[in-house]
C-alpha positions in Angstrom: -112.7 -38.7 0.0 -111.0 -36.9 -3.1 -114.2 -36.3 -5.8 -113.1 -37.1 -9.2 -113.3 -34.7 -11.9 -113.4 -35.6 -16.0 -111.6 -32.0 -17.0 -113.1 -32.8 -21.2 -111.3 -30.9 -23.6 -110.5 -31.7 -27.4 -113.6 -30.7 -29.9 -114.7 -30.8 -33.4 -113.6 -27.5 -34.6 -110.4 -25.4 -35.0 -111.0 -24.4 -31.6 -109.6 -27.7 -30.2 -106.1 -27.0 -30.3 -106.8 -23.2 -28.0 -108.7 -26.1 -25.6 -105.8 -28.0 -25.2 -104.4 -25.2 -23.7 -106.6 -23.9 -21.7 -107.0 -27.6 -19.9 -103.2 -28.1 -19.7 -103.2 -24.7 -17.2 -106.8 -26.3 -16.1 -105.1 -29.6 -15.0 -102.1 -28.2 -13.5 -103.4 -25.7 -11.3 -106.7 -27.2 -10.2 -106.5 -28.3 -6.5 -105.3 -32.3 -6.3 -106.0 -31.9 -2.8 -109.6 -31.9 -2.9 -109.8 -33.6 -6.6 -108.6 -36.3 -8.6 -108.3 -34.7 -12.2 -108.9 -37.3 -15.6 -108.2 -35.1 -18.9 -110.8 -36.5 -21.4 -110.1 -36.3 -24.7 -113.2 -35.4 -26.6 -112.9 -36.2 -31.0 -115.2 -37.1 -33.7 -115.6 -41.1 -33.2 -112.6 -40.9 -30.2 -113.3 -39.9 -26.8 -110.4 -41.5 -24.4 -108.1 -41.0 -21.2 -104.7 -40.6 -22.2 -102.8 -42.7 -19.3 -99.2 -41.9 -18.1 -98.4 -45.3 -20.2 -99.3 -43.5 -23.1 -101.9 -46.0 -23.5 -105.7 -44.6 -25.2 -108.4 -45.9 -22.6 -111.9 -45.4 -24.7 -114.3 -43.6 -22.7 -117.8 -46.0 -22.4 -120.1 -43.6 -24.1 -122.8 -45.6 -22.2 -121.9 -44.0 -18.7 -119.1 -41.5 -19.4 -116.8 -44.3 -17.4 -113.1 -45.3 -17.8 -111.4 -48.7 -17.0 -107.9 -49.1 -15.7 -106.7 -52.3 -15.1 -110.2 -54.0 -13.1 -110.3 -50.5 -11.8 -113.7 -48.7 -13.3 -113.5 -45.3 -12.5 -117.3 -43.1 -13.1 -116.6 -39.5 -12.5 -118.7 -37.1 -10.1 -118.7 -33.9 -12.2 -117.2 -32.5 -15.2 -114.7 -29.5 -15.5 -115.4 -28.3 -19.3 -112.9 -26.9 -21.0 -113.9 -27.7 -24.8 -114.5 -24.8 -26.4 -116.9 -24.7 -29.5 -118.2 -28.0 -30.5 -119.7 -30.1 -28.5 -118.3 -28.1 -25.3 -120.2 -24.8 -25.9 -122.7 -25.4 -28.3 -124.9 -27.9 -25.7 -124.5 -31.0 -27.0 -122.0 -32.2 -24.4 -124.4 -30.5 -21.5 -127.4 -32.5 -22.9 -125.4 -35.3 -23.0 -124.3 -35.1 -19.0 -128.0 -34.0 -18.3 -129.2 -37.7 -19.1 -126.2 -39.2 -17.6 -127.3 -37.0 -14.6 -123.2 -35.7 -14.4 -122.8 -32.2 -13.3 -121.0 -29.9 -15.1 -119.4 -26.8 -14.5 -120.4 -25.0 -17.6 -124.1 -23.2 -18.8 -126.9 -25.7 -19.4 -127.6 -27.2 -22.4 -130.3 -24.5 -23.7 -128.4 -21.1 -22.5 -125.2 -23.3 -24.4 -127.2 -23.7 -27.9 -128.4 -20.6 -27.8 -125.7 -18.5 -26.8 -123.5 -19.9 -29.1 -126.2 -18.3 -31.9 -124.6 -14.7 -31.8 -128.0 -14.0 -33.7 -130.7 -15.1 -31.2 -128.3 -14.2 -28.1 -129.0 -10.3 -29.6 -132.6 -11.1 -29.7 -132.5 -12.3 -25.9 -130.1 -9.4 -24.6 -131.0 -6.3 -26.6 -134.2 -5.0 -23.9 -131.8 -5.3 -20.8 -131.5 -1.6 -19.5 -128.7 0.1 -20.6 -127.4 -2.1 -22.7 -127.5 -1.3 -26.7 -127.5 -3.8 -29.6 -126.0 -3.0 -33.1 -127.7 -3.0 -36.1 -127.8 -6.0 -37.5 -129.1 -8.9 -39.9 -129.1 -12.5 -39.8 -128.3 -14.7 -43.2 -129.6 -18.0 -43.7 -128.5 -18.0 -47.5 -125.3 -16.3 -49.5 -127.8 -15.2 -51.6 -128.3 -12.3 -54.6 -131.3 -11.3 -52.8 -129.4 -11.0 -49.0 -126.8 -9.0 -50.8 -129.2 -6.8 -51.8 -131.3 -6.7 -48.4 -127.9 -6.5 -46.4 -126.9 -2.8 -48.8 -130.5 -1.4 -48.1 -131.0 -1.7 -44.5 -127.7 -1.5 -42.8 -125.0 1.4 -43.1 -121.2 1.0 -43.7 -118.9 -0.3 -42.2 -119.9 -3.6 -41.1 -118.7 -6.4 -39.5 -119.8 -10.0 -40.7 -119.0 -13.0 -38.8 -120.0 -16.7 -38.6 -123.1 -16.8 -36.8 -122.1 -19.6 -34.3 -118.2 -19.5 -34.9 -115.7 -18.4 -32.0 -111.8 -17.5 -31.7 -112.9 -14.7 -34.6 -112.7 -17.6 -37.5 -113.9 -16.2 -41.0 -114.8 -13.0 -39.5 -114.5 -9.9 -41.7 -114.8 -5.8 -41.7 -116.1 -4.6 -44.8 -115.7 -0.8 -45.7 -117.0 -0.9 -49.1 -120.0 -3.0 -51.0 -117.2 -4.2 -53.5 -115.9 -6.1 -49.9 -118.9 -7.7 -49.0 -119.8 -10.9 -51.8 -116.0 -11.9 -50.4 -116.7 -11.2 -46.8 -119.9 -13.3 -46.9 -118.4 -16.5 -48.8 -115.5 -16.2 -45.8 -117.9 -16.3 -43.4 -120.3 -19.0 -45.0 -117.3 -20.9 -45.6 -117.3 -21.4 -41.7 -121.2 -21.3 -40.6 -125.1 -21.9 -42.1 -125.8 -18.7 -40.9 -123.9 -15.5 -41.2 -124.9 -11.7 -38.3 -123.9 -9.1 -40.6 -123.8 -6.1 -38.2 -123.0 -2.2 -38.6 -119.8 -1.2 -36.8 -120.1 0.6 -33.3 -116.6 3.2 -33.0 -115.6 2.3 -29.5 -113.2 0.7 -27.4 -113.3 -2.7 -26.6 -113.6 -4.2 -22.9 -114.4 -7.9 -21.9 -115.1 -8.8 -18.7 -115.5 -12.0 -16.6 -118.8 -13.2 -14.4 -119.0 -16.4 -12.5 -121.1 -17.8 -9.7 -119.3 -19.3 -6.7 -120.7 -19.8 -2.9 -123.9 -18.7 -4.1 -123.4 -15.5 -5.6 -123.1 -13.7 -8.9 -119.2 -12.3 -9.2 -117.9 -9.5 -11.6 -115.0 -10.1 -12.1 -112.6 -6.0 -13.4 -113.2 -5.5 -17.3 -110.3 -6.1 -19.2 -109.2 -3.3 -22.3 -108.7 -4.8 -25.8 -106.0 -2.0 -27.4 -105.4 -4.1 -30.8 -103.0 -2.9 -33.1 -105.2 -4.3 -35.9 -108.6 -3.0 -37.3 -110.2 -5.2 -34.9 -109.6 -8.4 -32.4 -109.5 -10.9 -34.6 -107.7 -14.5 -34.7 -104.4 -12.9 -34.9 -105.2 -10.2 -32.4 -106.3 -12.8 -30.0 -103.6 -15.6 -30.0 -100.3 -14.3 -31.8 -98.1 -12.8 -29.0 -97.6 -8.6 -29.3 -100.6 -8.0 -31.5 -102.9 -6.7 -28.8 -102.3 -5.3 -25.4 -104.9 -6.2 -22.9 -105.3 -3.4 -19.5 -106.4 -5.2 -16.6 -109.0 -3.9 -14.9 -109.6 -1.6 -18.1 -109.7 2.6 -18.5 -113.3 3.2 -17.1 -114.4 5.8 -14.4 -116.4 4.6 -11.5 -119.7 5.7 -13.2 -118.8 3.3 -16.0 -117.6 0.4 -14.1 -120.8 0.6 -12.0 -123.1 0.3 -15.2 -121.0 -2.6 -16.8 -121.8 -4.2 -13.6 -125.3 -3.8 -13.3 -125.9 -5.0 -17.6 -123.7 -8.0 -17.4 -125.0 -9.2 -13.9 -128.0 -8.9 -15.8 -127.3 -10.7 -18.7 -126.0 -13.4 -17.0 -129.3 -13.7 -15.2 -131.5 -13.4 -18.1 -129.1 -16.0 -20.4 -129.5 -18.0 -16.9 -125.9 -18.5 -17.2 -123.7 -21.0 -14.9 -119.6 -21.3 -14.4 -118.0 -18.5 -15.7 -118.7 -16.9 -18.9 -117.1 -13.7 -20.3 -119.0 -11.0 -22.1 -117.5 -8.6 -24.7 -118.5 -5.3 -25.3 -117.7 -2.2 -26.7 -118.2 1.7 -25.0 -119.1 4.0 -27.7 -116.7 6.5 -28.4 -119.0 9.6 -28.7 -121.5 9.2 -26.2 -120.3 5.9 -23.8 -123.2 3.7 -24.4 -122.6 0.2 -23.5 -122.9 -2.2 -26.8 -122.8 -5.9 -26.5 -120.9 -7.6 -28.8 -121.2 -11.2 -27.7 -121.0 -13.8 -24.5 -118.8 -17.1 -24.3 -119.7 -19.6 -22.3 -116.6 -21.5 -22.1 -114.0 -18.8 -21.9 -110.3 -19.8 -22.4 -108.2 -20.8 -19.3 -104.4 -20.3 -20.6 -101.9 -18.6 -18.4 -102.4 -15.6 -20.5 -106.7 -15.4 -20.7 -108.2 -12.8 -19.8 -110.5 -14.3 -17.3 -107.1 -15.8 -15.5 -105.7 -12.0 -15.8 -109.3 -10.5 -14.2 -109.6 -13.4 -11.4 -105.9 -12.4 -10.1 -106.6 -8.8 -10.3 -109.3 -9.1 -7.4 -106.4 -10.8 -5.4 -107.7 -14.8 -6.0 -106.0 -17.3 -6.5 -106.9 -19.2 -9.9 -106.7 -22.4 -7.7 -109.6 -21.4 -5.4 -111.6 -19.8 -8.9 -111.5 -23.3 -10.2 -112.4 -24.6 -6.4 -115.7 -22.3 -6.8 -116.6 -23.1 -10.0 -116.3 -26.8 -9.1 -118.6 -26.7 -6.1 -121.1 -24.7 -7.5 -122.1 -27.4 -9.8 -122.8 -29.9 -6.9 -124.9 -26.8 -5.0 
């Protein structure tokens, strides 16, 4: 018998519409053989299935359950696809924890605390041969963090929303006259604020997933933005960036990238698939995390979809994997 799968996708933030996206590809390539895919739409005070009617079905909150017709559908796992909030930030994973769903996405304490870019630095920065940049963490747009931000860190920085993704409010300052604006942009989107001194390197992001039991990683992926860094615009308007898949590394390189990430994955205790940014120093090839997302983005044109087909899979049978895993 087919298992059915809630693929939830929506959210609170700006990030909903990319998560649209990402579960249209989601629901159209996932394998109807083997599952029976609901799309869940997940908004403040709204959760509901959209049926072919165009009739709203409300989900029951009490058991994540749908009713169509006499028919009351409960789901076996969930396929999570909501980026930012509640998909990536835990709340959803805490919420499927006491339903006792599985999901295919990180638990709900590597979630919350990965979506911290902050205390994920903290966590990483003593894996060997990975390097962490410079940074410091704002609780406050205050007179006195202005101050503490121009004493201990060096120009140029970067200052983004602590717990923000898809590069919302994020800024590069080159002078001190840029940073009172930078830091209201990116308190504007977040309580906290990671002000961080710039590393000069080029930009990779790879994939990592677990399926059939094992740790996969997937080729790197090049960022080569034609703006100052890979920002909103960089990331979703077409002809901004182009993205080399696998990316410009020699074997030496690609070996090391696979040893940190595998172990950041481990040490985040990560699930599903996650993709980690990071940058390779220009002048001496040092590997420097950036950040990890725990709900990467599933369009046609993502660059986990780009990475998975570059080891010869099918995106069908990635989704397959990831699926299973969370019954294992």
């Amino acid at each position: 018998m087919k298992k059915k799968i809630a693929l939830v996708t929506g959210g609170f933030t700006g990030e909903s519409v990319i998560s649209l996206k990402s579960a249209a590809v989601v629901e159209k390539t996932i394998n109807k053989d083997l599952y029976d895919v609901y799309k869940i739409l997940i908004y403040p005070g709204d959760w509901h299935f959209l049926a072919a009617s165009g009739e709203k079905i409300p989900v029951d909150l009490n058991d994540f359950s749908i009713s169509i017709g006499d028919e009351k559908i409960t789901f076996d796992g969930v396929f999570n696809i909501l980026h930012g909030s509640p998909g990536e930030d835990g709340k959803l994973a805490g919420y499927f924890d006491m339903l006792n769903i599985p999901y295919t996405t990180c638990d709900q304490l590597t979630s919350a605390i990965t979506m911290n870019k902050g205390y994920t630095k903290a966590i990483v920065q003593n894996i060997p041969e990975l390097y962490v940049a410079q940074s410091l963490q704002l609780f406050e747009n205050s007179e006195k963090n202005l101050n503490k931000v121009e004493t201990e860190l060096k120009l140029p920085l970067f200052i983004k929303p602590n717990n923000g993704g898809s590069s919302i409010g994020m800024s590069k300052v080159k002078t001190w006259e840029e940073l009172p604006e930078a830091l209201n942009k990116a308190f504007a989107e977040d309580k906290q604020v990671l002000v961080e001194e710039f590393v000069s390197g080029r930009e990779f992001s790879i994939g990592v997933f677990r399926g059939k039991g094992e740790i996969t990683v997937l080729p790197a992926t090049e960022i080569v933005s034609s703006k100052e860094f890979f920002d909103y615009e960089a990331k979703y308007v077409a002809g901004v960036t182009e993205e080399i898949t696998p990316g410009r590394m020699n074997q030496e390189e690609i070996d090391r990238v696979g040893r940190i990430v595998t172990k950041v994955y481990e040490k985040l205790n990560c699930k599903g698939a996650v993709r980690i940014d990071y940058f390779l120093e220009h002048e001496t090839g040092k590997v420097y995390f950036i950040e990890i997302n725990t709900v990467p983005g599933q369009t046609e044109t993502s660059l986990i979809s780009q990475q998975v087909r570059a080891i010869g899979m099918e995106v069908r049978d990635f989704y397959t994997q990831l699926i299973e895993e969370m019954f294992q």
